[in-house]
ModelCIF file with pLDDT and N, C-alpha, C, O atoms, coordinates in Angstrom:
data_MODEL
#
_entry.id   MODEL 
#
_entity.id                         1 
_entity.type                       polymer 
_entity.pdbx_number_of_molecules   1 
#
_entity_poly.entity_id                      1 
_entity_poly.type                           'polypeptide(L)' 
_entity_poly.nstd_linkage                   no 
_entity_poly.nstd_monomer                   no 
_entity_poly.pdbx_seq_one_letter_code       
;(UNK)(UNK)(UNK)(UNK)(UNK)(UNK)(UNK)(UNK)(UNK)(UNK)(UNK)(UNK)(UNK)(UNK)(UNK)(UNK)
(UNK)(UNK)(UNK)(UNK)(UNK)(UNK)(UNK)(UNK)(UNK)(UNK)(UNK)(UNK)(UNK)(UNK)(UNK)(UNK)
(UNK)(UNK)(UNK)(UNK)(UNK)(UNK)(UNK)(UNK)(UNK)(UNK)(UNK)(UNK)(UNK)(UNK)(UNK)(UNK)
(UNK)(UNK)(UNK)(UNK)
;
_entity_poly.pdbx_seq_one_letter_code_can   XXXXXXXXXXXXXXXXXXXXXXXXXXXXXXXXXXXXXXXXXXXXXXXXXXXX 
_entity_poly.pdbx_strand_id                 A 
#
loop_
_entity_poly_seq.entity_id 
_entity_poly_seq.num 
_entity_poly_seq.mon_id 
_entity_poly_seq.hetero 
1 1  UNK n 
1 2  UNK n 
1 3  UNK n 
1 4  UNK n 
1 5  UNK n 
1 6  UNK n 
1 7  UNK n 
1 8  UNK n 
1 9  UNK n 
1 10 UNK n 
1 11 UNK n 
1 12 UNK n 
1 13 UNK n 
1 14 UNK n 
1 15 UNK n 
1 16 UNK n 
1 17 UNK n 
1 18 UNK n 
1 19 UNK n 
1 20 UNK n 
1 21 UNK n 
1 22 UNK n 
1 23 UNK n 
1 24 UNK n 
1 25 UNK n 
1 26 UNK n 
1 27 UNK n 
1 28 UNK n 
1 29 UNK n 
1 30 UNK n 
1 31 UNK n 
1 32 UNK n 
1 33 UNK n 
1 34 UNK n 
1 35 UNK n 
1 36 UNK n 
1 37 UNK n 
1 38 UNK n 
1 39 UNK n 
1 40 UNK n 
1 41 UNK n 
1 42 UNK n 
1 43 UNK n 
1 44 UNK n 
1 45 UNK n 
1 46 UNK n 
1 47 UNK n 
1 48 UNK n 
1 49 UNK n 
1 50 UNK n 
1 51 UNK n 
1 52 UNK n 
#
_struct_asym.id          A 
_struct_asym.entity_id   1 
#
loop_
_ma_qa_metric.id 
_ma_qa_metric.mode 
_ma_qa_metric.name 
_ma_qa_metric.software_group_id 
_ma_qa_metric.type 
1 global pLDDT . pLDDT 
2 local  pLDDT . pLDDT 
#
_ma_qa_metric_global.metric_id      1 
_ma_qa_metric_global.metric_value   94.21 
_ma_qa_metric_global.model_id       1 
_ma_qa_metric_global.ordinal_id     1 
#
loop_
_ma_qa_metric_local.label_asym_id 
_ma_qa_metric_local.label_comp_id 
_ma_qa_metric_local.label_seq_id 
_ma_qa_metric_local.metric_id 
_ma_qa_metric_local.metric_value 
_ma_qa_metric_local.model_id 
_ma_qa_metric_local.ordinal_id 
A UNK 1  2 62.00 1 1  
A UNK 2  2 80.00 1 2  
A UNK 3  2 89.00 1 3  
A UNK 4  2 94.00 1 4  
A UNK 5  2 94.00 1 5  
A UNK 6  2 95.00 1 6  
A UNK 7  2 96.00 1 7  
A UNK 8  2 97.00 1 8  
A UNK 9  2 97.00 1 9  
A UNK 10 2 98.00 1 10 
A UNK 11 2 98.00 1 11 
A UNK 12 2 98.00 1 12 
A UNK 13 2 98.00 1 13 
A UNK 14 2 98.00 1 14 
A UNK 15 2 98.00 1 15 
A UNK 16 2 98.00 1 16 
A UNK 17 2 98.00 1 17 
A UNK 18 2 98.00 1 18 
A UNK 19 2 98.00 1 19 
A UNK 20 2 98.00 1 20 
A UNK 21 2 98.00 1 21 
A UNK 22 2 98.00 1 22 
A UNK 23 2 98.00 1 23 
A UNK 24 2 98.00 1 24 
A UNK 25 2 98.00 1 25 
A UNK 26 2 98.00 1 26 
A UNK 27 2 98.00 1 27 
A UNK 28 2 98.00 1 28 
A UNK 29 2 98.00 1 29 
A UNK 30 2 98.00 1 30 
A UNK 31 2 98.00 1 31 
A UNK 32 2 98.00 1 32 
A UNK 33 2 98.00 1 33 
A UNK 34 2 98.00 1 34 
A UNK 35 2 98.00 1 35 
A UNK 36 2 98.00 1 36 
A UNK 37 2 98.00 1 37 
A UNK 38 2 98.00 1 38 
A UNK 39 2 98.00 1 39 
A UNK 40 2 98.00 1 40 
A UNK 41 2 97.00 1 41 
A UNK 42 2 96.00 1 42 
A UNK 43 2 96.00 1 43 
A UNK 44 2 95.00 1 44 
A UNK 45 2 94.00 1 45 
A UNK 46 2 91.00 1 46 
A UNK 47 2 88.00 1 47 
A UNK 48 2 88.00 1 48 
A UNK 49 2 85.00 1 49 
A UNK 50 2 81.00 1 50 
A UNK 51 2 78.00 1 51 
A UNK 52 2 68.00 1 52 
#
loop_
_atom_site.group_PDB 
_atom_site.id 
_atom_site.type_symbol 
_atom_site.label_atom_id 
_atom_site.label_alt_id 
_atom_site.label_comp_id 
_atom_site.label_asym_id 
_atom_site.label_entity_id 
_atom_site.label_seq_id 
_atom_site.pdbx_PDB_ins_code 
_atom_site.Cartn_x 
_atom_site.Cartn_y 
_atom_site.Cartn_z 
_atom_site.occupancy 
_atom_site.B_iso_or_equiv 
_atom_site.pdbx_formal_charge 
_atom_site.auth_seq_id 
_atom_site.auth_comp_id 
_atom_site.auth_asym_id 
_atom_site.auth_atom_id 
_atom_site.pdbx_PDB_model_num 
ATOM 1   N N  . UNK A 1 1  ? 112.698 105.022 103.420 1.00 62.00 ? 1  UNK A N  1 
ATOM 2   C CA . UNK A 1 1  ? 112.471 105.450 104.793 1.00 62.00 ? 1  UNK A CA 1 
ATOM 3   C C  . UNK A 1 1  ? 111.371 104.610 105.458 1.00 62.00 ? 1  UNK A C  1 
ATOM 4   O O  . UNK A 1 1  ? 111.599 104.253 106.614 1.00 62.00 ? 1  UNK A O  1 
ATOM 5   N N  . UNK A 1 2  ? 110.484 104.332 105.025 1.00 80.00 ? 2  UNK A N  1 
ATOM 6   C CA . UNK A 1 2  ? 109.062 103.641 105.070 1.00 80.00 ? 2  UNK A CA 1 
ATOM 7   C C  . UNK A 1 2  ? 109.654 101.884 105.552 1.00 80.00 ? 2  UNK A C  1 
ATOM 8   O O  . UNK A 1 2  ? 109.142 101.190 106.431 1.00 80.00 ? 2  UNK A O  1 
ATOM 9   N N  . UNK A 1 3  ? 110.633 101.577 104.829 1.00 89.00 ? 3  UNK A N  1 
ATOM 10  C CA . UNK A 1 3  ? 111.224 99.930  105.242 1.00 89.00 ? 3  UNK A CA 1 
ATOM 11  C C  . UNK A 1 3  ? 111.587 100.388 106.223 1.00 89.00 ? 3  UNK A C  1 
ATOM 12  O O  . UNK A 1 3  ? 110.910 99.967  107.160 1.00 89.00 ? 3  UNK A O  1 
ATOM 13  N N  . UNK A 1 4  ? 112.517 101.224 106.585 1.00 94.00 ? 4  UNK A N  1 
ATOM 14  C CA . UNK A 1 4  ? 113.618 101.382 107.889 1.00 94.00 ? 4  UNK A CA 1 
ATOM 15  C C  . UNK A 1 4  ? 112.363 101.525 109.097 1.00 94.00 ? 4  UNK A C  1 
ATOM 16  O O  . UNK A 1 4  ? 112.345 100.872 110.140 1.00 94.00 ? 4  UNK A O  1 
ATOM 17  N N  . UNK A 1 5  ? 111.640 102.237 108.805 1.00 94.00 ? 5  UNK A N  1 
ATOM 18  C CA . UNK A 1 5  ? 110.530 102.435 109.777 1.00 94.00 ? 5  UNK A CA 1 
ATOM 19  C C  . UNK A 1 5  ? 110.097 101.189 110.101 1.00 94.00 ? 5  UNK A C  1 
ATOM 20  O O  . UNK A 1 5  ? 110.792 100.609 110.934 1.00 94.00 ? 5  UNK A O  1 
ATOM 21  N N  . UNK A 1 6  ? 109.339 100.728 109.766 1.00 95.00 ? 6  UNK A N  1 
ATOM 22  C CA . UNK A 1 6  ? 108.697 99.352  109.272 1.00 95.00 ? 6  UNK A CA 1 
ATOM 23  C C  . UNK A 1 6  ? 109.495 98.412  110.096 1.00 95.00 ? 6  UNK A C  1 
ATOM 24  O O  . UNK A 1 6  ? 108.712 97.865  110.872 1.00 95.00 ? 6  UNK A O  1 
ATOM 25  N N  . UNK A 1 7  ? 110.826 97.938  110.292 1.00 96.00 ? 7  UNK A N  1 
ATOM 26  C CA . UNK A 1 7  ? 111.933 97.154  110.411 1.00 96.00 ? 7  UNK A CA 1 
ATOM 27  C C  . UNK A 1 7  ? 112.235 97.616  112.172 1.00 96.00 ? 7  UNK A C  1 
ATOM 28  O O  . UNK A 1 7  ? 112.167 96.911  113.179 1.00 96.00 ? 7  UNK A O  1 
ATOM 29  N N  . UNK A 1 8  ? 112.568 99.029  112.021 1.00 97.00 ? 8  UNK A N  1 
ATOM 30  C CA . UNK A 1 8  ? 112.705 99.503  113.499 1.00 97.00 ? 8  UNK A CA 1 
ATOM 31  C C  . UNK A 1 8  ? 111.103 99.577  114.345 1.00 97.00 ? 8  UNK A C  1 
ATOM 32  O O  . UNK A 1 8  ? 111.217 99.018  115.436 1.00 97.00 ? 8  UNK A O  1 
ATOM 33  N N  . UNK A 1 9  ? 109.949 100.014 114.157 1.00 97.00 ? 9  UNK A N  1 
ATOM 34  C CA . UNK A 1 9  ? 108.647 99.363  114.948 1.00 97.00 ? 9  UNK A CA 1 
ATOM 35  C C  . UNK A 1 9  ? 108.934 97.947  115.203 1.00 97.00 ? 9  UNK A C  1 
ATOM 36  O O  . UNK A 1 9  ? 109.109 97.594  116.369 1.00 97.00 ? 9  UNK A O  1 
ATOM 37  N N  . UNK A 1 10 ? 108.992 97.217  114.382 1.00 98.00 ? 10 UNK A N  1 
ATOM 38  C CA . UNK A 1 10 ? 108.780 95.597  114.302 1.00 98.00 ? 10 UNK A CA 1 
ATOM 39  C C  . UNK A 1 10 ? 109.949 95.259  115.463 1.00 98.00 ? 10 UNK A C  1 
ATOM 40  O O  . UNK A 1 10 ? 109.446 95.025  116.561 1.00 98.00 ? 10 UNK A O  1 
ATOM 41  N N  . UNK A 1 11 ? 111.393 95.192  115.422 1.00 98.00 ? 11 UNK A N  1 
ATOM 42  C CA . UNK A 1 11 ? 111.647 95.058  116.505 1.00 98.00 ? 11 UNK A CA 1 
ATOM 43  C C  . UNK A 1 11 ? 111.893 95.589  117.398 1.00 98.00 ? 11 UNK A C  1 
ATOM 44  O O  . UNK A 1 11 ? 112.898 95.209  117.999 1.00 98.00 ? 11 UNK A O  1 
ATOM 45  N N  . UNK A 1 12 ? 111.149 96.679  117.920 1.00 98.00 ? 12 UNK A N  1 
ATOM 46  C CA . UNK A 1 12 ? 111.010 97.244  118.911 1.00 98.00 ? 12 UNK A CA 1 
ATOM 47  C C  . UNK A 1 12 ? 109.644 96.657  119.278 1.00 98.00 ? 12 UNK A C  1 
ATOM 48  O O  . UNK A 1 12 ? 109.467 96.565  120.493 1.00 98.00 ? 12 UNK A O  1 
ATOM 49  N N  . UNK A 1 13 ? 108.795 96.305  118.620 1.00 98.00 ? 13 UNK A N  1 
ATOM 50  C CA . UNK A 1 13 ? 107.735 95.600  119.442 1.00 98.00 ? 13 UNK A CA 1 
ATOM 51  C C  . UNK A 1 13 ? 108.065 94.426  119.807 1.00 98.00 ? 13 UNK A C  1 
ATOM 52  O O  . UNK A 1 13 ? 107.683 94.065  120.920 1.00 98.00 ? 13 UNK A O  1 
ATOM 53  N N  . UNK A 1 14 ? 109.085 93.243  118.748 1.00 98.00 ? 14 UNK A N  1 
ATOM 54  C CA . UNK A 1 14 ? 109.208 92.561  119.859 1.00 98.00 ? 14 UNK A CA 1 
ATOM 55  C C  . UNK A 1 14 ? 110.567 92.323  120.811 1.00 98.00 ? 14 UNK A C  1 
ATOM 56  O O  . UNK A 1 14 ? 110.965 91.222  121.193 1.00 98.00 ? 14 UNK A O  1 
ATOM 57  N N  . UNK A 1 15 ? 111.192 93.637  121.107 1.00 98.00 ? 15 UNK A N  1 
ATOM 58  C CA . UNK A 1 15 ? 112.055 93.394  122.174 1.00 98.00 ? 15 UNK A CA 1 
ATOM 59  C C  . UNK A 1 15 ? 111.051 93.549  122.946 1.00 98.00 ? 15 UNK A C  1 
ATOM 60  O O  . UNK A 1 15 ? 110.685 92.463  123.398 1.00 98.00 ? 15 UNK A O  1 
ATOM 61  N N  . UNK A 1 16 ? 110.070 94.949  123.517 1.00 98.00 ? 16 UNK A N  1 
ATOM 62  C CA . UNK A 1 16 ? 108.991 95.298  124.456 1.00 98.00 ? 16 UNK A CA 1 
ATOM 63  C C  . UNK A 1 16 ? 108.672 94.061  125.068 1.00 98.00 ? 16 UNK A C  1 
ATOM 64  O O  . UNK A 1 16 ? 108.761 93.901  126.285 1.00 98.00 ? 16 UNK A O  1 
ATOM 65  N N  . UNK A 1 17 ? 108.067 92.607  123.770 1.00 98.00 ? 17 UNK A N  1 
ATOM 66  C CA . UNK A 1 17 ? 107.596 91.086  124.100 1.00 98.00 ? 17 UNK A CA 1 
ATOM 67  C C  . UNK A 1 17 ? 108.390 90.516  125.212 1.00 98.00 ? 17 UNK A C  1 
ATOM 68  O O  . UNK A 1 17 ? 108.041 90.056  126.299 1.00 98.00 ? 17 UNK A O  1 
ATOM 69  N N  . UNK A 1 18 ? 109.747 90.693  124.560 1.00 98.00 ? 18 UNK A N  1 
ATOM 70  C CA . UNK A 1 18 ? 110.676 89.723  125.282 1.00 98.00 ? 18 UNK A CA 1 
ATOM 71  C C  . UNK A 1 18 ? 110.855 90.028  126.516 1.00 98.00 ? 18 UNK A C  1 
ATOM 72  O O  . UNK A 1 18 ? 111.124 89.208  127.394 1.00 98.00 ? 18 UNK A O  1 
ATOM 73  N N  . UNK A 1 19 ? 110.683 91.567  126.718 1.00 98.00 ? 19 UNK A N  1 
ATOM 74  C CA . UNK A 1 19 ? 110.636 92.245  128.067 1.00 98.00 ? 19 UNK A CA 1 
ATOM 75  C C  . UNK A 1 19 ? 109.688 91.807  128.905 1.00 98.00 ? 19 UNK A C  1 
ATOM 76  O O  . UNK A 1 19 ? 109.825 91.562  130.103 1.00 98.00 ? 19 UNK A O  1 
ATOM 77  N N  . UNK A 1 20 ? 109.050 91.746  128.471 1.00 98.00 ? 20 UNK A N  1 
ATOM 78  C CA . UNK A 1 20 ? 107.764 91.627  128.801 1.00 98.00 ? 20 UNK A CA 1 
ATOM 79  C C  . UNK A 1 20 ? 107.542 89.985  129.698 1.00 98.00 ? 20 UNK A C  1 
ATOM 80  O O  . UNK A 1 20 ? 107.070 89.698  130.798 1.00 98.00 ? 20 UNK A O  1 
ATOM 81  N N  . UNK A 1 21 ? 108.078 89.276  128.711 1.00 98.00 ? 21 UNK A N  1 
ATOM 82  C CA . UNK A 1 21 ? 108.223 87.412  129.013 1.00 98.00 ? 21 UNK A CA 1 
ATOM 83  C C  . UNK A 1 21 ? 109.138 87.639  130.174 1.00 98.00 ? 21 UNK A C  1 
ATOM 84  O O  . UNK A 1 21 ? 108.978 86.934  131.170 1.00 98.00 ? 21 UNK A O  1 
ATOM 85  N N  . UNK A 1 22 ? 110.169 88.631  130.153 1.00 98.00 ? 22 UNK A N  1 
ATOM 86  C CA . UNK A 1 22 ? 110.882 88.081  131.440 1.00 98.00 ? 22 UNK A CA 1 
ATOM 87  C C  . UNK A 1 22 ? 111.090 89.067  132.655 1.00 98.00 ? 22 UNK A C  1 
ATOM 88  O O  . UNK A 1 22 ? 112.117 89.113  133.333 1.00 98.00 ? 22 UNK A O  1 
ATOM 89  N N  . UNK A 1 23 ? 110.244 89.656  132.789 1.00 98.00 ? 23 UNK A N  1 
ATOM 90  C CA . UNK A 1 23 ? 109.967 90.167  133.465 1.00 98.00 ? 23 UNK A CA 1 
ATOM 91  C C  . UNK A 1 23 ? 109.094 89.769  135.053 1.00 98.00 ? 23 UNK A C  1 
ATOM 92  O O  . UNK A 1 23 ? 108.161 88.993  135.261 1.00 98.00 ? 23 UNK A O  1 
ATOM 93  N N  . UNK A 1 24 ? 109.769 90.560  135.869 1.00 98.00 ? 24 UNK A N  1 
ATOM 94  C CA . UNK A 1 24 ? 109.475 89.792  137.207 1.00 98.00 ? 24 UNK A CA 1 
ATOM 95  C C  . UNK A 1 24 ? 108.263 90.446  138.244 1.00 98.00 ? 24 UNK A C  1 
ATOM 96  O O  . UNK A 1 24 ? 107.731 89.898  139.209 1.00 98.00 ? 24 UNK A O  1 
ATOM 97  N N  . UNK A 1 25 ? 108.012 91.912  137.647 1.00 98.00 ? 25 UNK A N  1 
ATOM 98  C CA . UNK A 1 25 ? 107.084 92.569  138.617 1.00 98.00 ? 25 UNK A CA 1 
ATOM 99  C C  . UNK A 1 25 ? 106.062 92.748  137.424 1.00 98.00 ? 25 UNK A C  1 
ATOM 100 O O  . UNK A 1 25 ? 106.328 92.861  136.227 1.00 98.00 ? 25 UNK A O  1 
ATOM 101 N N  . UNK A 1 26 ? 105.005 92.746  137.957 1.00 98.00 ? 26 UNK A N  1 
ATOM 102 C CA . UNK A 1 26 ? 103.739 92.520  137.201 1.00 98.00 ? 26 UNK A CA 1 
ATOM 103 C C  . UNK A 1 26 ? 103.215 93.798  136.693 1.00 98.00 ? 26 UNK A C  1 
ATOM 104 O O  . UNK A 1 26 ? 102.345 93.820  135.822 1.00 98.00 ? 26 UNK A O  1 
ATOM 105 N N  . UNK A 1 27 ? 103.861 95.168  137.359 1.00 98.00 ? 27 UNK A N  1 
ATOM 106 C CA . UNK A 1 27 ? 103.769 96.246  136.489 1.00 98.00 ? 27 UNK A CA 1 
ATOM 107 C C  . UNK A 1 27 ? 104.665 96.734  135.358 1.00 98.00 ? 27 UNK A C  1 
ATOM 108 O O  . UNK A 1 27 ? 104.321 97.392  134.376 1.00 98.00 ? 27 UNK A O  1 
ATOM 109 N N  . UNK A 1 28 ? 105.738 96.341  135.640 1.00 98.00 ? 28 UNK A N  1 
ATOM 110 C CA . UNK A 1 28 ? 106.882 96.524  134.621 1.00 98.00 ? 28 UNK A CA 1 
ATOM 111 C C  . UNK A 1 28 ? 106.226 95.460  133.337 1.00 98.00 ? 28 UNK A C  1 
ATOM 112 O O  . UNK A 1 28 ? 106.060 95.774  132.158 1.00 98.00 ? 28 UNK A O  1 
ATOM 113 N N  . UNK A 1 29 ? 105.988 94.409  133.855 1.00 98.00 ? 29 UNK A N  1 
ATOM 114 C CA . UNK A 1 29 ? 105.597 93.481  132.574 1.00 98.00 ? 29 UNK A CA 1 
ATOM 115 C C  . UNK A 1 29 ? 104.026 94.400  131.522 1.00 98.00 ? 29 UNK A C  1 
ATOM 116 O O  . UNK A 1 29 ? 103.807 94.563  130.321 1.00 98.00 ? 29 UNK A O  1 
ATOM 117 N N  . UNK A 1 30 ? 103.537 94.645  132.361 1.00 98.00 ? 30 UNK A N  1 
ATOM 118 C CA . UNK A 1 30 ? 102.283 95.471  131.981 1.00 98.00 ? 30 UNK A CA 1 
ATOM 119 C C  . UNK A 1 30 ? 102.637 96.444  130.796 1.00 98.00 ? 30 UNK A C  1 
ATOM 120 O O  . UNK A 1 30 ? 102.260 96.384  129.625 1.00 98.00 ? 30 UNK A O  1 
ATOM 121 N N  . UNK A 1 31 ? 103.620 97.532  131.530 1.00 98.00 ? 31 UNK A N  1 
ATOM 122 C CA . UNK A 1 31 ? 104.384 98.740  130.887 1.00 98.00 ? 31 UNK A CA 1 
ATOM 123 C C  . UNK A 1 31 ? 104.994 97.935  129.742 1.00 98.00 ? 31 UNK A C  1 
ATOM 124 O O  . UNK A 1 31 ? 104.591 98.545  128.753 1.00 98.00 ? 31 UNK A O  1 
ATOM 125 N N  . UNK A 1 32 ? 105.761 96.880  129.298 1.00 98.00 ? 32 UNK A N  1 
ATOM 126 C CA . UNK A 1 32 ? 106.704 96.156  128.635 1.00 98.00 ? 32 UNK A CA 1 
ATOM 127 C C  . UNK A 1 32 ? 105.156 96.063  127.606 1.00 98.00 ? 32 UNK A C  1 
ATOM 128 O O  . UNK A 1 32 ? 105.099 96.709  126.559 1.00 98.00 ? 32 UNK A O  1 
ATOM 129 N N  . UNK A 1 33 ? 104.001 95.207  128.062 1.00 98.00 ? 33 UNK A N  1 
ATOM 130 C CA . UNK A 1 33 ? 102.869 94.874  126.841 1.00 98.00 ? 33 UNK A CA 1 
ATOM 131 C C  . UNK A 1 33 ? 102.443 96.587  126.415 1.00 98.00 ? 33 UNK A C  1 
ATOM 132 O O  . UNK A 1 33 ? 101.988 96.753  125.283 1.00 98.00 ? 33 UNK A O  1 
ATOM 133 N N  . UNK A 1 34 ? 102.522 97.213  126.879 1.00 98.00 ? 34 UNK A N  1 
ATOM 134 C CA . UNK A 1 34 ? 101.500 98.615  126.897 1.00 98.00 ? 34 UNK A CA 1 
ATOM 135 C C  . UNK A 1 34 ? 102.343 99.114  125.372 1.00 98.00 ? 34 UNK A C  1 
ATOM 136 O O  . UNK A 1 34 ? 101.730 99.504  124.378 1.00 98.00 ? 34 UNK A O  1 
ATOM 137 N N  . UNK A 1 35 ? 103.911 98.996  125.464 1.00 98.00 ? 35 UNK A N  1 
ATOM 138 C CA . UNK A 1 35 ? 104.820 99.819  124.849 1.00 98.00 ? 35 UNK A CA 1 
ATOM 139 C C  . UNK A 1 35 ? 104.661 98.923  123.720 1.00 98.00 ? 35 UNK A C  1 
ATOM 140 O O  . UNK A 1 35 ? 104.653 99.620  122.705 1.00 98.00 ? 35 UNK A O  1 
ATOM 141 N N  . UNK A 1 36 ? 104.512 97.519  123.393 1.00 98.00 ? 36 UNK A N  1 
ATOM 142 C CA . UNK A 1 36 ? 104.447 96.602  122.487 1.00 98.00 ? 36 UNK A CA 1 
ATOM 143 C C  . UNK A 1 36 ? 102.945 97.047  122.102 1.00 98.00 ? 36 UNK A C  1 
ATOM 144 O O  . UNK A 1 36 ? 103.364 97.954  121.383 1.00 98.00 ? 36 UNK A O  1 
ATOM 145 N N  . UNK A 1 37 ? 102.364 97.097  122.050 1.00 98.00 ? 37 UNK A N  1 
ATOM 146 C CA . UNK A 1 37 ? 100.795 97.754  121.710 1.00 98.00 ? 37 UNK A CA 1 
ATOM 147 C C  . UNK A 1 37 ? 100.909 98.642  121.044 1.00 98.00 ? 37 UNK A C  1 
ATOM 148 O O  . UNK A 1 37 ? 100.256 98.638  120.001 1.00 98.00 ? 37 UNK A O  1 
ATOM 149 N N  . UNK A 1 38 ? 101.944 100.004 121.403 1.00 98.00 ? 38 UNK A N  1 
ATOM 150 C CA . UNK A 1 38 ? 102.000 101.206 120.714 1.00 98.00 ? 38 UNK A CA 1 
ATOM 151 C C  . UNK A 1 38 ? 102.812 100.836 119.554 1.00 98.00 ? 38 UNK A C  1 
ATOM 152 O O  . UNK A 1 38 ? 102.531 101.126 118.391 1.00 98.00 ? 38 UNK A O  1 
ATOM 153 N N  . UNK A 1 39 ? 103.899 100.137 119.967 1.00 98.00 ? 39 UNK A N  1 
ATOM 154 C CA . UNK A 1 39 ? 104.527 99.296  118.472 1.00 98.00 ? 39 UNK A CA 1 
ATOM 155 C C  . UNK A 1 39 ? 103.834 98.855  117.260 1.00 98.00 ? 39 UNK A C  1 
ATOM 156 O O  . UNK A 1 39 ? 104.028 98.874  116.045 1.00 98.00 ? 39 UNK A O  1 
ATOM 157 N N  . UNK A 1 40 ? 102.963 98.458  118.071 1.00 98.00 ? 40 UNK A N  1 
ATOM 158 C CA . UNK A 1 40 ? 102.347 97.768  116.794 1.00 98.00 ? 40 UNK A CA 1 
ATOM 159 C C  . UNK A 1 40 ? 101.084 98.546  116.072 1.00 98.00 ? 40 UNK A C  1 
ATOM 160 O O  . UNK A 1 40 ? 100.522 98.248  115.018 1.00 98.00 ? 40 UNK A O  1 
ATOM 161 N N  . UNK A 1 41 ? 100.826 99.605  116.950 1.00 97.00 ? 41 UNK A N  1 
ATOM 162 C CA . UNK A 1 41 ? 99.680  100.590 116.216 1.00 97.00 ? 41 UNK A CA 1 
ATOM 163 C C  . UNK A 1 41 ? 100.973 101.017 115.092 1.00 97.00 ? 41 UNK A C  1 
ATOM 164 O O  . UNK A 1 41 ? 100.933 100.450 114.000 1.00 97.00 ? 41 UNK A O  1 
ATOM 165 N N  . UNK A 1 42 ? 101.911 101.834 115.307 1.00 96.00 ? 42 UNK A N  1 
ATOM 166 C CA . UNK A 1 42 ? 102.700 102.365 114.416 1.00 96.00 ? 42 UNK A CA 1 
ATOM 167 C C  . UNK A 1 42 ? 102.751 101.754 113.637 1.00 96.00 ? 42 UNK A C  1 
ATOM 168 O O  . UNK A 1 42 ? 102.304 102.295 112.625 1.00 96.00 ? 42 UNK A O  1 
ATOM 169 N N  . UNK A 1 43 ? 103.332 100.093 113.385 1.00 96.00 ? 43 UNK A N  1 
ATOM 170 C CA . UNK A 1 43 ? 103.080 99.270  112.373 1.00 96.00 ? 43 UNK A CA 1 
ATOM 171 C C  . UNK A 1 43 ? 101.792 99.269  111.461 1.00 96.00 ? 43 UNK A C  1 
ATOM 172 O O  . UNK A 1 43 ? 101.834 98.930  110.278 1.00 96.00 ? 43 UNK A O  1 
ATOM 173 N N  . UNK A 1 44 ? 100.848 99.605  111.993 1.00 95.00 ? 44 UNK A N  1 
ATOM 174 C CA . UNK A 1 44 ? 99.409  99.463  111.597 1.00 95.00 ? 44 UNK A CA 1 
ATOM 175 C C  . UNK A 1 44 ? 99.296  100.427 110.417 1.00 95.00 ? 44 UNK A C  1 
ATOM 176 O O  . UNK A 1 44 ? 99.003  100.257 109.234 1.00 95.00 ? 44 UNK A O  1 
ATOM 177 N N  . UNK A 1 45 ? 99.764  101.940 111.443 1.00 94.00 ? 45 UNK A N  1 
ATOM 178 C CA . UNK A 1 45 ? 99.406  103.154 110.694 1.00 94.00 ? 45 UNK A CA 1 
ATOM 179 C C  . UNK A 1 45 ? 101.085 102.950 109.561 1.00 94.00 ? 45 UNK A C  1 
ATOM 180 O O  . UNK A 1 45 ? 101.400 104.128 109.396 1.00 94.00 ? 45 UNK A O  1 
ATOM 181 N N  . UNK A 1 46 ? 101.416 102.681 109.329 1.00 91.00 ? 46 UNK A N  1 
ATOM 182 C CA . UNK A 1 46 ? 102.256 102.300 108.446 1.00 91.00 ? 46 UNK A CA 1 
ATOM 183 C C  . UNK A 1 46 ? 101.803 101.505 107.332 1.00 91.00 ? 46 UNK A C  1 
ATOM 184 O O  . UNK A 1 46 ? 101.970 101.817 106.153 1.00 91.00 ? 46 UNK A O  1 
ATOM 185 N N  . UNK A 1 47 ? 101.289 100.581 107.703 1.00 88.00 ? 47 UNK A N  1 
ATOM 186 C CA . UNK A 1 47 ? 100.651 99.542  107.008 1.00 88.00 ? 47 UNK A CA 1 
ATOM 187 C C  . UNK A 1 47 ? 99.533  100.233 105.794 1.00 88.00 ? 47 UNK A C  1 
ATOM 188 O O  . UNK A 1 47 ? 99.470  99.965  104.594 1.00 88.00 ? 47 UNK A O  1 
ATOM 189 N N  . UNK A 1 48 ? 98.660  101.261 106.651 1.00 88.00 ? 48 UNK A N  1 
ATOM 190 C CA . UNK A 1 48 ? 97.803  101.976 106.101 1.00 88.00 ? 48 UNK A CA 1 
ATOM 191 C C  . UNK A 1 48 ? 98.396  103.190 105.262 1.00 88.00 ? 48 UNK A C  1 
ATOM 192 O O  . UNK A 1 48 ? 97.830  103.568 104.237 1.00 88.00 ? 48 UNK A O  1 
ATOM 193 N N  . UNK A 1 49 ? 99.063  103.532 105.535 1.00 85.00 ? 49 UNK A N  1 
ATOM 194 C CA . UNK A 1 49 ? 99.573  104.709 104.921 1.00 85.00 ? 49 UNK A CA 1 
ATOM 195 C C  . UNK A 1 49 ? 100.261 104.119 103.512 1.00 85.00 ? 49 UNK A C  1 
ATOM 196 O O  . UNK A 1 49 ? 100.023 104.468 102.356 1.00 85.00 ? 49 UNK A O  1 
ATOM 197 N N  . UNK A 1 50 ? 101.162 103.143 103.986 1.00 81.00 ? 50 UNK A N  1 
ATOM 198 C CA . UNK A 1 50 ? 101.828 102.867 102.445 1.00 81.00 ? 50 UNK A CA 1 
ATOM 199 C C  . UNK A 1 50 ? 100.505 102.462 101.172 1.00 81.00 ? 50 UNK A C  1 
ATOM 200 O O  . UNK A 1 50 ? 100.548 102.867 100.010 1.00 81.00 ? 50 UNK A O  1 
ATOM 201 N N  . UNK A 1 51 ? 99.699  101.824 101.597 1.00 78.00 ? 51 UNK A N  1 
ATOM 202 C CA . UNK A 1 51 ? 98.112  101.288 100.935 1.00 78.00 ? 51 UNK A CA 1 
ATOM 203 C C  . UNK A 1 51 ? 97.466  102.317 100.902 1.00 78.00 ? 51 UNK A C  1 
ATOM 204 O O  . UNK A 1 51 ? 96.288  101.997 100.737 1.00 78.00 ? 51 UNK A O  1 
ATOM 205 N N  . UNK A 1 52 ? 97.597  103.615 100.980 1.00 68.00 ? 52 UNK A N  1 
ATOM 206 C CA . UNK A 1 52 ? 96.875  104.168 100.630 1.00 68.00 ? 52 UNK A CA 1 
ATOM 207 C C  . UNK A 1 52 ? 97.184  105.624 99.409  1.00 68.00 ? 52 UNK A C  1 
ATOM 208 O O  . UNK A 1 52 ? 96.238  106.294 98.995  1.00 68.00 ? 52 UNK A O  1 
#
């Protein structure tokens, strides 16, 4: 469960990126980095949890 997790954060943070790169209004792009941020905390606390 822990890979599948792991696998689904990861690219979901970087579709958020890609959103983010092509994106045309400067708040949507914002929202696109904001959601890639939370991606990658989850990754984090994942990271930590399996190590611990």
């Amino acid at each position: 469960m822990m890979n599948r997790d792991y696998e689904y954060y990861a690219r979901r943070e970087q579709q958020e990126r890609d959103h983010a790169k092509r994106a045309d209004d400067t708040t949507a792009r914002r929202v696109h980095q904001e959601m890639a941020e939370r991606y990658l905390a989850k990754l984090r606390d994942l990271a930590v949890s399996t190590a611990a």
